[in-house]
C-alpha positions in Angstrom: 114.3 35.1 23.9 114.2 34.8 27.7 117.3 37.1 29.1 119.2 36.3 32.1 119.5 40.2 33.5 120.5 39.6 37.6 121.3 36.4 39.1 119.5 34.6 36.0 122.8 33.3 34.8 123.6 32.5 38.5 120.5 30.3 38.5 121.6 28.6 35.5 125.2 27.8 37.5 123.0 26.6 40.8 120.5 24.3 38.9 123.8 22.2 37.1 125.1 21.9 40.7 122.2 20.1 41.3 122.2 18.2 38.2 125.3 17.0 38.1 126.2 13.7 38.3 124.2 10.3 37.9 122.7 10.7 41.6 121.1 13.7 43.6 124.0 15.3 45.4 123.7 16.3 49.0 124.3 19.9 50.3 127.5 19.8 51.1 128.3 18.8 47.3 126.2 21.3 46.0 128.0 24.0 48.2 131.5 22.1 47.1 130.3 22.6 43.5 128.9 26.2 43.8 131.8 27.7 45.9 134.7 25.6 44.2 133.8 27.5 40.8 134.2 31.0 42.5 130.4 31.3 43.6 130.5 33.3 46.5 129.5 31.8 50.1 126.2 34.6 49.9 125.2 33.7 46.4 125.6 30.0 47.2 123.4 29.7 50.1 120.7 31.6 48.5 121.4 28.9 45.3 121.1 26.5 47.8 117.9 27.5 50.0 115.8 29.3 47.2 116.0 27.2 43.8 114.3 23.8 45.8 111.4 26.6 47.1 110.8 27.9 43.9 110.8 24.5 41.6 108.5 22.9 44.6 106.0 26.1 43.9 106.5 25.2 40.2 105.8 21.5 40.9 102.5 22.4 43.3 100.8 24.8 42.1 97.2 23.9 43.9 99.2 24.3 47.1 99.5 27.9 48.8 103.3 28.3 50.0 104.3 31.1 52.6 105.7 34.4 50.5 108.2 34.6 53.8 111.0 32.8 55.6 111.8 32.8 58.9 115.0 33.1 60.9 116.2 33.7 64.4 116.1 38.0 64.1 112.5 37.5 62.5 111.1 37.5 58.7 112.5 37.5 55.4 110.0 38.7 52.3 111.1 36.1 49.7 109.6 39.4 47.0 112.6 41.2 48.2 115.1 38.6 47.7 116.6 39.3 43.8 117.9 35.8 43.5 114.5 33.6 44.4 112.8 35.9 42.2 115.4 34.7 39.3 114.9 30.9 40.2 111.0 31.8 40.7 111.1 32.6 36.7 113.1 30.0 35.4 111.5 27.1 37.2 108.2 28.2 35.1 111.0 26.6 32.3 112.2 23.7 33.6 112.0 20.1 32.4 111.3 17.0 34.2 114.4 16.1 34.9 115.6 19.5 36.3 111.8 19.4 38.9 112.6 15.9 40.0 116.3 17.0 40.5 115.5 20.0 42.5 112.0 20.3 43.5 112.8 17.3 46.2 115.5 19.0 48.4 113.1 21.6 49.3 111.8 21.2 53.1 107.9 22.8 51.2 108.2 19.5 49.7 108.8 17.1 52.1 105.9 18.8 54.5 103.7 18.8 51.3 104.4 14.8 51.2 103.8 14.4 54.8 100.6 15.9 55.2 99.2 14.1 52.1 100.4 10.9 53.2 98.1 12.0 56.4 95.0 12.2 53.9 94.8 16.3 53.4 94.2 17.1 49.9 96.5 19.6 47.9 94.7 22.7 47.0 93.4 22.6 50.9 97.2 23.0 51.8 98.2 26.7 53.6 102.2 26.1 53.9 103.7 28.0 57.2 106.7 29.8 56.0 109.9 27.9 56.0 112.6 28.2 59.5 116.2 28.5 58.9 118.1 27.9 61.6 120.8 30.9 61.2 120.8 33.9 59.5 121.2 34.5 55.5 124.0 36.4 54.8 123.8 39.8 53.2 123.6 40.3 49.6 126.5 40.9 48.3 127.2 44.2 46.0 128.3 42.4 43.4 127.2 39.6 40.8 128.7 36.8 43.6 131.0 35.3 41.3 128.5 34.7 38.1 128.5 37.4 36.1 125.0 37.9 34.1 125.9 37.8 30.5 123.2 40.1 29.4 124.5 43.1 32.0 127.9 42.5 30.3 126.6 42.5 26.3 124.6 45.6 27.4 127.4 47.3 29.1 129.4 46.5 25.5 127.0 48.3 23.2 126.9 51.4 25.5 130.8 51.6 25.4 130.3 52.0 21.5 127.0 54.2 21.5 124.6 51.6 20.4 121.1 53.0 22.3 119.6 50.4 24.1 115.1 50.3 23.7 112.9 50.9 21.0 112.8 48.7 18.5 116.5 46.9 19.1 116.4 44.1 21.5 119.2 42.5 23.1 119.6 39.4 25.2 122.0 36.6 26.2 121.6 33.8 28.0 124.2 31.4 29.6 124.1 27.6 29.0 126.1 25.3 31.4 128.2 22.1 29.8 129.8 19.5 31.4 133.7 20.1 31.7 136.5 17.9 33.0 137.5 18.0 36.5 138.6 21.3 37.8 137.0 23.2 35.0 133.9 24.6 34.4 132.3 25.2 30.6 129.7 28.1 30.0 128.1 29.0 26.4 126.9 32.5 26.0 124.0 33.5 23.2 124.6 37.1 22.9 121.6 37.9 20.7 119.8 40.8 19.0 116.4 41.9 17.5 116.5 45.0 14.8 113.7 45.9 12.0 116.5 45.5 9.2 117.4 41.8 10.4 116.4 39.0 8.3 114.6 37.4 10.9 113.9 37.8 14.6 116.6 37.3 16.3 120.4 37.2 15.3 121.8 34.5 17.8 125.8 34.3 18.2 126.6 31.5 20.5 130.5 31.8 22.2 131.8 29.5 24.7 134.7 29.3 27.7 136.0 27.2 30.0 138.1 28.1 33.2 138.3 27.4 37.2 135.4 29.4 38.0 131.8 30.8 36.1 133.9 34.4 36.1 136.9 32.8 34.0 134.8 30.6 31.4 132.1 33.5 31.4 134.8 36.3 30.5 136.4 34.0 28.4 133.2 33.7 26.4 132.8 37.3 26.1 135.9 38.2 24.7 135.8 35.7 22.0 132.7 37.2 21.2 133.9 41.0 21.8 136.8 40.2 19.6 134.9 38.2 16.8 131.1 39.4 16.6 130.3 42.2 18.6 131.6 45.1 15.8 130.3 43.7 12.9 126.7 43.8 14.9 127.8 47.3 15.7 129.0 48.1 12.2 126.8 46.3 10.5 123.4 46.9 12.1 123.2 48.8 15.6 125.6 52.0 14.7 127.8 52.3 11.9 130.6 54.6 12.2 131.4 53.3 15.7 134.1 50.9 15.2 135.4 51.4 11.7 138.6 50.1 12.6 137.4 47.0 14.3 135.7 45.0 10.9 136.8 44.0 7.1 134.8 45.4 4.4 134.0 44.5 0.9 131.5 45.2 -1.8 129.8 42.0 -2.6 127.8 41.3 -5.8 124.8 39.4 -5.7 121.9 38.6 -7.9 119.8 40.3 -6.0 121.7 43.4 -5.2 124.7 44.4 -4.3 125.8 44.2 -0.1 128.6 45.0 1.9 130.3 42.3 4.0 131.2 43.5 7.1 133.3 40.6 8.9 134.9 40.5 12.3 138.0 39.2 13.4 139.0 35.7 12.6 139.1 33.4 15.5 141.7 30.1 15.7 141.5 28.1 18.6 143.3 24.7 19.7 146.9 25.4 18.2 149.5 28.1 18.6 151.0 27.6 15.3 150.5 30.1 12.4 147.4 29.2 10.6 146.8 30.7 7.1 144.2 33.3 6.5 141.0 32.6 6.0 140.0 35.0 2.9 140.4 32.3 0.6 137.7 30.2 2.1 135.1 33.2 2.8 135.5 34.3 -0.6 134.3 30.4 -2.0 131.2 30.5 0.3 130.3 34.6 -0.8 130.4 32.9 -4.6 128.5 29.9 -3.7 126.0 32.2 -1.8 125.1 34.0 -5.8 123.5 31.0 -5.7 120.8 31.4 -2.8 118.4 34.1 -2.8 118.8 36.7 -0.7 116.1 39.4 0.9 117.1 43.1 0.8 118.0 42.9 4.6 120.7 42.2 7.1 121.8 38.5 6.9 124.1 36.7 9.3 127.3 34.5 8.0 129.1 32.1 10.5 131.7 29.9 9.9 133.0 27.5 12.1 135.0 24.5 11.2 137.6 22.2 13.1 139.9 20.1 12.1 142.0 17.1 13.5 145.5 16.4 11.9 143.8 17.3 8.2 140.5 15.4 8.9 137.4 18.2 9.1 135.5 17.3 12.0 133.3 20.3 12.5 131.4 22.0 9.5 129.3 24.7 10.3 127.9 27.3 8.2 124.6 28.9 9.3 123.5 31.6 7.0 120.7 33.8 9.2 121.0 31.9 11.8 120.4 28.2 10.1 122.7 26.0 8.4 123.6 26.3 5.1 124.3 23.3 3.2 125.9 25.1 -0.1 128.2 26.5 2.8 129.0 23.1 4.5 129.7 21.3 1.0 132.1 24.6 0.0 133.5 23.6 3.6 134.1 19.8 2.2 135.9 20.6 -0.8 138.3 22.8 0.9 141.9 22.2 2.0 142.7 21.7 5.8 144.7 24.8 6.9 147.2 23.2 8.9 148.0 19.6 8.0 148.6 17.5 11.6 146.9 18.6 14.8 144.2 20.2 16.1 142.7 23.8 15.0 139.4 25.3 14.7 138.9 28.9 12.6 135.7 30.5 13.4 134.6 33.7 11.4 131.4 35.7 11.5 130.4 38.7 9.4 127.0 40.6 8.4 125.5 41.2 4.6 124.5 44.5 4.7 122.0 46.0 1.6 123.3 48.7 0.2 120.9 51.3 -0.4 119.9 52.0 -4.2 121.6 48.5 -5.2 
């Protein structure tokens, strides 16, 4: 896992501003996109200015580029600016289609272009540093309207007592979706590396939607404060902290006995009372007697949708990867609501328990 701690997530936000849409937007609708979702003027311009410098250092690296900018009260060190550091390390990740979105709307690039249309060669290139023709604003003292997901997961787990270092890892990273007009979508992978996991990583992936990156970000985060987060911390990082927060159950399996520690159900898409979903959970835990299991922490998620009765989402990853005994116990079960749409989403640890 790569985290997004300080304006990593903010990157993310800038980089679909330039992607969006069939052609390369100018400025203007880059600002429009960035500032319309709640991206604050400061963060913006920086979005705007640093993310075409840093994937045109990506895109040339033979060439040497200026490490400063320069503005009418003097010099800017682009080492002491926090957000073109962030687009500096997630342009060494980008695909083709995000360099050839944003490399080209840097001003590095064009001169690059110029002077070997004039016959210089690349790695004999010695960039001035780029002119702006006002001052940057200030940083501002907060996140600038994108909160980083990985400040907020962290800043979770300390308000339970989990310890942050050593040998548990954390990350999260946020994804940007299309949306319909006047929206914005973001996907959050809160994630989480532990010696007792089955695995690497345990990967939950949440998502919102809302006018701006702080209401679809916060939306995501509660979905996954309210359905995964205290199983984690029950489960794995710190039992004891939120007792009151997860289901429990002895669980017999072949190969020893666990305890399921499950969060609170999610329902999504309907306001109508939707029946609990014990009934289900309890079909997959006896098809799982069926799969071997490793005496260590695995991860259950279920996620299905439905639309007026008809399933149209079946997921069941088991440690992270999909189950198919799940998905076919999924199948054969009744719709819990028989017209409309719902969704039920459920996520809960197998925990060893010790001398089983």
């Amino acid at each position: 896992m790569i985290g997004s701690t300080g304006f990593g997530d903010a990157v993310e936000v800038g980089i679909a501003a330039f992607c969006a849409g069939a052609e390369p937007p100018d400025d203007d609708e880059v600002w429009e996109r960035l500032t319309g979702a709640g991206v604050e003027p400061w963060l913006a311009e920086r979005l705007l200015i640093f993310l075409p410098m840093a994937f045109t250092r990506r895109l040339l690296p033979d060439v040497s580029f200026s490490d400063e900018l320069t503005t009418p009260g003097g010099t800017v060190s682009l080492a002491a600016e926090p957000v073109f550091a962030a687009a500096l390390a997630r342009a060494r990740r980008a695909d083709r289609g995000e360099i050839e979105r944003v490399a080209p709307r840097s001003a590095e690039f064009n001169a690059v272009n110029r002077l070997l249309n004039s016959g210089s060669r690349l790695s004999d290139l010695m960039l001035v540093p780029v002119t702006l023709a006002e001052e940057l604003e200030p940083l501002g003292p907060d996140d600038g309207g994108v909160p980083s997901a990985r400040t907020v997961f962290e800043a979770l787990l300390r308000g339970h007592g989990v310890p942050l270092g050593g040998e548990t890892k954390v990350d999260a990273r946020l994804f940007v979706h299309p949306a319909p007009a006047g929206l914005v979508m973001a996907q959050v992978d809160f994630a989480v590396s532990h010696p007792a996991l089955d695995g690497s990583w345990l990967v939950e992936s949440l998502a919102g939607h809302g006018a701006t990156w702080r209401e679809a970000i916060g939306l995501a985060v509660r979905k996954f404060e309210r359905g995964s987060l205290h199983p984690i911390v029950e489960g794995l990082l710190r039992p004891g902290a939120a007792p009151d927060q997860v289901d429990r159950e002895r669980y017999e399996h072949p190969g020893g006995a666990f305890e399921v520690v499950l969060g609170a159900r999610l329902t999504m898409f309907t306001d109508r009372p939707v029946p609990p979903a014990g009934p289900l959970v309890d079909r997959l835990l006896d098809a799982l007697r069926a799969e071997p299991l490793t005496r260590r922490v695995h991860g259950l998620r279920l996620f299905v949708s439905y639309q007026d009765g008809v399933l149209r989402m079946n997921e069941v990853l088991l440690g992270g990867e999909p189950w198919a005994g799940g998905q076919a116990v999924v199948a054969g079960f009744p719709a819990p609501l028989p017209d409309g749409p719902v969704a039920v989403r459920v996520f809960g640890l197998l925990v060893p328990l010790d001398g089983a």
